[in-house]
C-alpha positions as CSV (number, residue, x, y, z in Angstrom):
1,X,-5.6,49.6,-43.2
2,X,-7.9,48.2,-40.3
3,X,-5.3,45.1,-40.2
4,X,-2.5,47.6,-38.9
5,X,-4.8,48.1,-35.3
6,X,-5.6,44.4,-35.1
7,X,-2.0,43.5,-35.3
8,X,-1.1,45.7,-32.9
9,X,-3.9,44.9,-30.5
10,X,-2.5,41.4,-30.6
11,X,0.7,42.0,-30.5
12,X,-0.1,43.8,-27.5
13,X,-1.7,40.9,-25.7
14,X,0.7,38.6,-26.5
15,X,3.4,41.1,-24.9
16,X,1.1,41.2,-21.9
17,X,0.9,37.3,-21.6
18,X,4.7,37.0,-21.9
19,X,4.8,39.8,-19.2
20,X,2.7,38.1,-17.2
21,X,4.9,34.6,-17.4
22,X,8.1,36.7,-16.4
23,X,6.6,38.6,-13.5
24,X,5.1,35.2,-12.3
25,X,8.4,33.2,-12.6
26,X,10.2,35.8,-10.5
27,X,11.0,34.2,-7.3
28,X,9.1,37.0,-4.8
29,X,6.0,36.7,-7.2
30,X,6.1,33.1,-7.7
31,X,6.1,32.3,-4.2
32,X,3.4,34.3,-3.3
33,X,1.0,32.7,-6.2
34,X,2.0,29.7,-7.2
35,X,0.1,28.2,-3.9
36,X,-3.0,30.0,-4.8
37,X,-2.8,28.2,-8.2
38,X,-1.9,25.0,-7.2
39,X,-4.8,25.2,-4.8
40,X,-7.2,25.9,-7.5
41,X,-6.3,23.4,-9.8
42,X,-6.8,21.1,-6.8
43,X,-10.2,22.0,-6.1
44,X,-11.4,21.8,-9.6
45,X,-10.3,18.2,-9.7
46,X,-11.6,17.6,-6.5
47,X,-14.7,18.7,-7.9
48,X,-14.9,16.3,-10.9
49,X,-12.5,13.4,-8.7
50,X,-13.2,13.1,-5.5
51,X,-10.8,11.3,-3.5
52,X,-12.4,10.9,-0.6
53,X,-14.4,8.5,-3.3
54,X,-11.5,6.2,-3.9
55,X,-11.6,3.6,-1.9
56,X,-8.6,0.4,-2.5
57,X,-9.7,-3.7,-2.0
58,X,-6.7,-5.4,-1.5
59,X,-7.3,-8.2,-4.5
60,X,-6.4,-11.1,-2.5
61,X,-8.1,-10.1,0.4
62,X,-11.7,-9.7,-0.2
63,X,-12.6,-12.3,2.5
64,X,-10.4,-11.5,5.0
65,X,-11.6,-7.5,4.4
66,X,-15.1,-7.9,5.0
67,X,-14.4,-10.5,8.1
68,X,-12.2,-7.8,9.7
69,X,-14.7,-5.0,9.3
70,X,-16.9,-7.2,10.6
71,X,-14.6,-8.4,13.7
72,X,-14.0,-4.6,14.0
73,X,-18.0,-3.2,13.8
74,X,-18.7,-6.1,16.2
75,X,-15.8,-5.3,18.7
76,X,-16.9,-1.9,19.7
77,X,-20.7,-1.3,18.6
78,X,-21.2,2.0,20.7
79,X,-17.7,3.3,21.6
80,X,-16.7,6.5,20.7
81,X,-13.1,7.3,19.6
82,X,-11.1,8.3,22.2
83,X,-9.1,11.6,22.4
84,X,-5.1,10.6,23.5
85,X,-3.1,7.8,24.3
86,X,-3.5,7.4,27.7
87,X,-6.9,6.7,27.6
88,X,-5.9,3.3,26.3
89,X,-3.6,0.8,27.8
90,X,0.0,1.0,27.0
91,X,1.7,-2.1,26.9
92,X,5.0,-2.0,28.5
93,X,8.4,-1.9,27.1
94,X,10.6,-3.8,29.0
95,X,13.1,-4.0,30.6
96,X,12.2,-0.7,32.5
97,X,13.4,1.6,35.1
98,X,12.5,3.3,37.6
99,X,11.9,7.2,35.9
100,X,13.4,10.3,37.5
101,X,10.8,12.5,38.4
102,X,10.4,15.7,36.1
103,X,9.1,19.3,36.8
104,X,5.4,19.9,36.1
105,X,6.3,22.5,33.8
106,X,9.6,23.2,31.2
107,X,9.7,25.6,28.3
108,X,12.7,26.1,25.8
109,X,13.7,29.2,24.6
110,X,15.6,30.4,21.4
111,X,13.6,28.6,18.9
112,X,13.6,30.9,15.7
113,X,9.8,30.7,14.3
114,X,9.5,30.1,10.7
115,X,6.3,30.4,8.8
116,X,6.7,27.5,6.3
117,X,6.1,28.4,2.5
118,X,4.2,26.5,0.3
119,X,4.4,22.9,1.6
120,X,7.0,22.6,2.9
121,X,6.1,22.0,7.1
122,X,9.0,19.5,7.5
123,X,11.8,22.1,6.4
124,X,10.2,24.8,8.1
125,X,9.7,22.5,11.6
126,X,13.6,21.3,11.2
127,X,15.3,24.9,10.6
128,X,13.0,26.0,14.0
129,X,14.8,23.1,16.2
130,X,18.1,23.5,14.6
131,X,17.9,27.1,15.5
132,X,17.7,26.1,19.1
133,X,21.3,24.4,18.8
134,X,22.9,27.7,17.1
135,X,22.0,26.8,13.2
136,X,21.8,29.9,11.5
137,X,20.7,28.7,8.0
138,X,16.3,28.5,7.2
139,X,13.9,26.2,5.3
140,X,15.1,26.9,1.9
141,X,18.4,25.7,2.9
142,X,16.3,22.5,4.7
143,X,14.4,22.5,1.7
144,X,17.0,22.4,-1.0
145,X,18.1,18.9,0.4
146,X,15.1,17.1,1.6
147,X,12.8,18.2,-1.8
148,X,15.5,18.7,-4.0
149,X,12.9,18.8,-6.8
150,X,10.6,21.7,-5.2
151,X,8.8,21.9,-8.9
152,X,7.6,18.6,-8.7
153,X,5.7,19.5,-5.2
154,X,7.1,16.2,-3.1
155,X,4.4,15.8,-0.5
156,X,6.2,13.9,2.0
157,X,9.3,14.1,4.0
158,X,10.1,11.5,6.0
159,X,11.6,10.7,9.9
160,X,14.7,9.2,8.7
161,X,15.5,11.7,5.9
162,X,15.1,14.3,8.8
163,X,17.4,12.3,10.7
164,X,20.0,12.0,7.5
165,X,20.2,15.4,6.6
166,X,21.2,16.4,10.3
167,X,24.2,13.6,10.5
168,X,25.2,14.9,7.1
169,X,24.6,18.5,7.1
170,X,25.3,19.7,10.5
171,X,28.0,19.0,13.4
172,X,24.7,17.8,15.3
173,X,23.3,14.2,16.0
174,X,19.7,12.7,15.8
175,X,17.6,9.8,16.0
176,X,13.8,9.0,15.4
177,X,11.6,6.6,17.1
178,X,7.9,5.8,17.0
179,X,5.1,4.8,19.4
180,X,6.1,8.0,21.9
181,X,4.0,9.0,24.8
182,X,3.4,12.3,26.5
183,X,5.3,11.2,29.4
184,X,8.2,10.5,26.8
185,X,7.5,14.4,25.4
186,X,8.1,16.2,28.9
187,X,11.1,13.9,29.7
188,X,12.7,15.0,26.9
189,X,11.9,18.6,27.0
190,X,12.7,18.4,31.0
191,X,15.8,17.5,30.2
192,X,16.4,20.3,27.6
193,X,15.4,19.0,24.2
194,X,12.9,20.0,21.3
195,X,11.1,17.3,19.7
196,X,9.8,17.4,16.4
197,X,6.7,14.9,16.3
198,X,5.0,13.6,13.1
199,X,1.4,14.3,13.2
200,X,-2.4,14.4,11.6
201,X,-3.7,18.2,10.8
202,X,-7.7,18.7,10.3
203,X,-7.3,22.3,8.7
204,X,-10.9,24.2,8.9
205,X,-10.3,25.2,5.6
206,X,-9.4,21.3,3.6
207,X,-9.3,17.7,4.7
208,X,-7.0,16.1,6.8
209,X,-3.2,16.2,5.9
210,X,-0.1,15.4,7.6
211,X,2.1,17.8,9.7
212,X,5.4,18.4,11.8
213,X,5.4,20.5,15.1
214,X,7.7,21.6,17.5
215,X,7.2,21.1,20.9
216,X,8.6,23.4,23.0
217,X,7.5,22.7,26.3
218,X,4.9,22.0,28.2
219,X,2.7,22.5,31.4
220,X,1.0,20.1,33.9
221,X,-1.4,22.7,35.5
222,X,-3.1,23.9,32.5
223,X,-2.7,20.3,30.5
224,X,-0.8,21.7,27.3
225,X,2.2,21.8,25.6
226,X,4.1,24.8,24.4
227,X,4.4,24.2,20.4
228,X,6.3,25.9,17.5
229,X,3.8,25.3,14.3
230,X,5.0,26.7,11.1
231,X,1.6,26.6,10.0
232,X,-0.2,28.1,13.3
233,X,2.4,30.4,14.9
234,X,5.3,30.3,17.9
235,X,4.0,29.4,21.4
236,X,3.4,32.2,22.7
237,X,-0.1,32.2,21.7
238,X,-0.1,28.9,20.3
239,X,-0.8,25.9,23.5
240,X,-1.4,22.6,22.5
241,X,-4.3,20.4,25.1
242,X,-2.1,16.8,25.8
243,X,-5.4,15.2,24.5
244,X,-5.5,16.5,21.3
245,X,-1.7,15.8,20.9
246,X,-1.9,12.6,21.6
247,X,-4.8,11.8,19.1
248,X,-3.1,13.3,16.1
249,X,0.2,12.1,17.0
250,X,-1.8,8.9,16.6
251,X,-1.8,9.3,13.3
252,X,1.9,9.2,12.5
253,X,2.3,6.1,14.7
254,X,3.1,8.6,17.4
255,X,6.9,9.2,15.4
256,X,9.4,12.0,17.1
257,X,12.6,12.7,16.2
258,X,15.1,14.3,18.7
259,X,18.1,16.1,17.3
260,X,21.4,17.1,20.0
261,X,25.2,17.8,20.2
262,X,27.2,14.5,20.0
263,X,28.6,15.3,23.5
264,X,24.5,14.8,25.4
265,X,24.0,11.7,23.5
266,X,24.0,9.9,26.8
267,X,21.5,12.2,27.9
268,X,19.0,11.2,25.2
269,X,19.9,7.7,25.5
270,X,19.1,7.9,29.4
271,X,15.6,10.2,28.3
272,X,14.7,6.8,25.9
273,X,15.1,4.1,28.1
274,X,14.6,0.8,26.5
275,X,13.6,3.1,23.6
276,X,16.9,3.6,22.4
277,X,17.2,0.0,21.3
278,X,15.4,0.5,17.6
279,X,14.3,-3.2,17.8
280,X,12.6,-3.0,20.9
281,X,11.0,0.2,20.1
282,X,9.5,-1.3,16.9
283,X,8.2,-4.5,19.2
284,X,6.5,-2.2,21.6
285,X,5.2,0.2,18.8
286,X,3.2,-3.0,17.4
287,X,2.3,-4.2,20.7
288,X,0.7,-0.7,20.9
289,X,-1.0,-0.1,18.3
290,X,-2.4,-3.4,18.5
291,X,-3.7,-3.0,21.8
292,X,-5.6,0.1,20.4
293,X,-6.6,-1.2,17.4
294,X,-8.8,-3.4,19.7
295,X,-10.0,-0.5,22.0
296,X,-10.7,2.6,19.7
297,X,-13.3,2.7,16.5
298,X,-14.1,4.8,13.6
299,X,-10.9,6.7,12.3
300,X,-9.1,6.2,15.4
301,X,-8.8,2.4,14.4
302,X,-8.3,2.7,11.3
303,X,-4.8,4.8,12.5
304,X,-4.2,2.0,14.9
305,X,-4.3,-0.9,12.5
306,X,-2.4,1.3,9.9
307,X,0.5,1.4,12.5
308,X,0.3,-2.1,13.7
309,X,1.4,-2.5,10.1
310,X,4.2,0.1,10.0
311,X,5.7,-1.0,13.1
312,X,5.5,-5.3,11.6
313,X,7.4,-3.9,8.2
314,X,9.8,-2.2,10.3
315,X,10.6,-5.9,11.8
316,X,10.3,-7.3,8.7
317,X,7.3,-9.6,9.2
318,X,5.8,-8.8,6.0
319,X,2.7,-11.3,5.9
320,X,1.6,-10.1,9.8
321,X,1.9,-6.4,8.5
322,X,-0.1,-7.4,5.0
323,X,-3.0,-8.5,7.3
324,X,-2.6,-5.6,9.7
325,X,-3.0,-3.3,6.6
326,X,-5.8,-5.2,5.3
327,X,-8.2,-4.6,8.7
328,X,-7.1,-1.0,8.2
329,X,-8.4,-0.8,4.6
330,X,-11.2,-2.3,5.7
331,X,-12.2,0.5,8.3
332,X,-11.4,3.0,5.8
333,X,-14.1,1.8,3.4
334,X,-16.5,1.6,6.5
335,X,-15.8,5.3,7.6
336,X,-18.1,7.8,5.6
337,X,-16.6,9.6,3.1
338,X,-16.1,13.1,5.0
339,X,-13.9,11.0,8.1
340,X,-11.2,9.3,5.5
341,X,-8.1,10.3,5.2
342,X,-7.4,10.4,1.8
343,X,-4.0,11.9,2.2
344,X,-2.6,9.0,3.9
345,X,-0.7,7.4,1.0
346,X,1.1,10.9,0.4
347,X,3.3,10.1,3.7
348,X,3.2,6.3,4.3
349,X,4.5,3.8,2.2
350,X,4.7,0.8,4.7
351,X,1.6,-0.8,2.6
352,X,3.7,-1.5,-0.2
353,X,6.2,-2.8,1.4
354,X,4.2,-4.9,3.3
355,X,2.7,-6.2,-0.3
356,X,5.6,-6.4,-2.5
357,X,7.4,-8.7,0.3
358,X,4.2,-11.0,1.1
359,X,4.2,-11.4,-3.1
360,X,1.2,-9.4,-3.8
361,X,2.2,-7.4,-6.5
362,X,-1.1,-6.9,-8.0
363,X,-2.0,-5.3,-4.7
364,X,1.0,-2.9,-4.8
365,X,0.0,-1.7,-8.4
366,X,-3.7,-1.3,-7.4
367,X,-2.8,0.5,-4.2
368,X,-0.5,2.9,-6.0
369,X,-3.4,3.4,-9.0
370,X,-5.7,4.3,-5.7
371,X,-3.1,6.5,-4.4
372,X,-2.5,8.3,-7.3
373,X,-5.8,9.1,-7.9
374,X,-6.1,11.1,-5.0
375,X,-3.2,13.3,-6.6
376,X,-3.6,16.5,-9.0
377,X,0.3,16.1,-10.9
378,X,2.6,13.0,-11.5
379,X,4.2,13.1,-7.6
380,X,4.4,10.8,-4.9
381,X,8.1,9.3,-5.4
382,X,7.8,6.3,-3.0
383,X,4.1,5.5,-4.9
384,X,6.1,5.2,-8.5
385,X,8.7,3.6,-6.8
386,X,7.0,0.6,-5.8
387,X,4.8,0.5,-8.3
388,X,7.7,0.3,-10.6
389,X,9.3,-2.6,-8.3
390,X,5.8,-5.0,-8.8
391,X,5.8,-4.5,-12.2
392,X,9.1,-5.9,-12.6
393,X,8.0,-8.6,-10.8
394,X,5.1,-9.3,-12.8
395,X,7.2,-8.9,-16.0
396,X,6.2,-5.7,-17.0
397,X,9.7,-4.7,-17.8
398,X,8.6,-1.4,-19.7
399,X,6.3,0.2,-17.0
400,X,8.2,-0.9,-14.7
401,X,11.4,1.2,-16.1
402,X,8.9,4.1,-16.8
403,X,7.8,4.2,-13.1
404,X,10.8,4.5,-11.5
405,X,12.4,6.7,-13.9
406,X,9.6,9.2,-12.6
407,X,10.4,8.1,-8.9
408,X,14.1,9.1,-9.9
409,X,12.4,12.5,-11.6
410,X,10.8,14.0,-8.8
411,X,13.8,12.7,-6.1
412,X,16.9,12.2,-7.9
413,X,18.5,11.7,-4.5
414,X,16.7,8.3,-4.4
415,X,19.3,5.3,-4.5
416,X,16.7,2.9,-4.6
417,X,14.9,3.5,-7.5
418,X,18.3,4.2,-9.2
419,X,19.7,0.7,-8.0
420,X,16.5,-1.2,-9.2
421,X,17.4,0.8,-12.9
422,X,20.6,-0.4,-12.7
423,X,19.5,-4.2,-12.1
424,X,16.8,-3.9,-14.8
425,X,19.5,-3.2,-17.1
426,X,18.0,0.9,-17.6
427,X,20.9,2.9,-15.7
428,X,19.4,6.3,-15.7
């Protein structure tokens, strides 16, 4: 007889539990808690892991690393990091004209502000600029194609998938370029155009991550820029000081991406200058970062060196880039543990390349092992992807199948990793 309330008392809480799971999987619930869990499984490894801990050594490198930090202690003993880009000198990108004159203030109006759900910043920051060219659709729609596996929690959206999904998805044009300026900023918004920059985010409330804003517009006399932050709020009580722009822009090798109707493309063209020619761009983007990598210090450099890098893979001078990744590394193991980024492998990838191409394939797999580490679930597409690639070369055949299988997982809209399956003889 005293089984009968037992069974029933379990029966009960098993009915609860599978209540529970069904009113959690309901989209207006989930949304609203899944974040909150996510963020406490994050902390509790955090806790045991820290990845502000994990620091990578290039294996090849181990000379050249503790020279550079050397070089790079030596080069600035009591400098501070400075705040913006135009406390350093720019090089030039030639050839250059003469630049129209611009207002001393401009501000765009009908942007749609969108609060961005659970990570998900780049979709949110695209669907607010597209809304400024008539686009009636939102960031699930943005979402659906540029983290087409939402479940897997893809933590990085890049420039040029931004850039794709407009040419493909919309009757509107776009193009991204890197090593901007604030100058560049008000041009472009004088002349009538949002643009959505790449950027570093200190939250109060975690360590440093990467963002997208809008910038909306901007003004001389107060010495701030009018921005749409899905995160933050719309500009009306949301300002931006040009200084601390142009530091965290820093940190995403100062990338924007300008989106337009086909018909104003000369427009844009004329905004860019000698920017509009990618190749140049990329030449004065290393030329840039360069010259800061050997005027700024602490984090700051560590940014600067990190770009220096980008920008060489972009031009495909792999061995340059390696070593320009390497002096970055360096800094980073220098900086105390509460100044690293740890986050940084989450959005750039140019390392690997960088790597894989100069034939350091035990340097891809060790940087991807750091990178991972730093991670709570099996994400980071790019991370697998390459990974996957240096195994192959180093005859691992199995892992190397395995790696980009999960690359193909969590974005099956990547050709690359699919291709490499194909070669390897493992069509997905």
């Amino acid at each position: 007889m005293r089984r009968q309330p037992i069974l029933i008392f379990i029966s009960g809480i098993v009915g609860l539990c599978l209540l529970a799971g069904i009113a959690y999987n309901l989209p207006p619930i989930h949304e609203r808690l899944a974040w909150r869990l996510d963020n406490l499984r994050v902390e509790i490894k955090r806790y045991f892991n820290p990845p502000e801990e994990v620091v990578f050594i290039p294996q090849e490198q181990v000379e050249a690393i503790v020279d550079a930090t050397m070089t790079a202690l030596a080069l600035t003993p009591t400098q501070m990091p400075i705040e913006g880009p135009t406390e350093t000198p720019r090089p030039s990108a030639t050839p250059s004209l003469t630049p129209t004159p611009i207002p001393e203030s401009a501000a765009l109006d009908g942007i749609r502000h969108e609060y961005q759900k659970f990570n998900n910043c780049a979709p949110a920051s695209l669907s607010m600029v597209l809304s400024y060219w008539g686009w009636t659709g939102d960031q699930i729609e943005t979402r659906a194609y540029l983290r087409p596996s939402f479940e897997s929690d893809d933590k990085n959206v890049n420039a040029f998938e931004i850039v794709d999904f407009v040419e493909k998805q919309t009757d509107l044009d776009a193009l991204w370029r890197v090593g901007g300026d604030l100058e560049m900023l008000k041009r472009l918004l004088a002349a009538g155009f949002p643009v959505l920059i790449e950027k570093g985010l200190d939250p109060h409330d975690d360590a440093w991550m990467g963002h997208y804003q809008v910038m909306s517009g901007y003004d001389d006399a107060k010495g701030r820029f009018l921005v749409y932050d899905s995160y933050e709020g719309p500009p009306e009580a949301y300002g931006v000081p040009y200084e601390t722009i142009g530091q965290f822009w820093r940190h995403f090798n100062f990338t924007y991406i300008v989106i337009f109707p086909p018909e104003r493309a000369a427009e844009v063209q004329s905004a860019l200058g000698p920017h509009s020619d990618p190749q140049a761009n990329f030449r004065f983007a290393a030329d840039l970062a360069l010259t800061e990598a050997n005027n700024l210090s602490g984090r700051e450099q560590f940014f600067a060196w990190f770009n220096r890098g980008t920008n060489l893979v972009y031009l495909q001078d792999y061995p340059a880039a390696a070593q320009a990744y390497d002096n970055a590394f360096a800094i980073y193991a220098a900086l105390s543990e509460e100044e690293r980024p740890w986050r940084v492998l989450w959005y750039q990838d140019g390392p690997y390349a960088a790597y894989y191409y100069s034939g350091r394939y035990q340097d891809v797999v060790n940087l991807a092992r750091t990178a991972l580490a730093t991670v709570d679930k099996p994400v980071l597409e790019e991370t697998y992807y390459w990974r996957g690639m240096a195994k192959a070369a180093l005859g691992d055949h199995e892992g190397a199948v395995e790696d980009l299988n999960r690359a193909l997982t969590l974005n099956p809209n990547s050709t690359p990793a699919g291709e490499e399956l194909q070669r390897l003889g493992a069509p997905p």
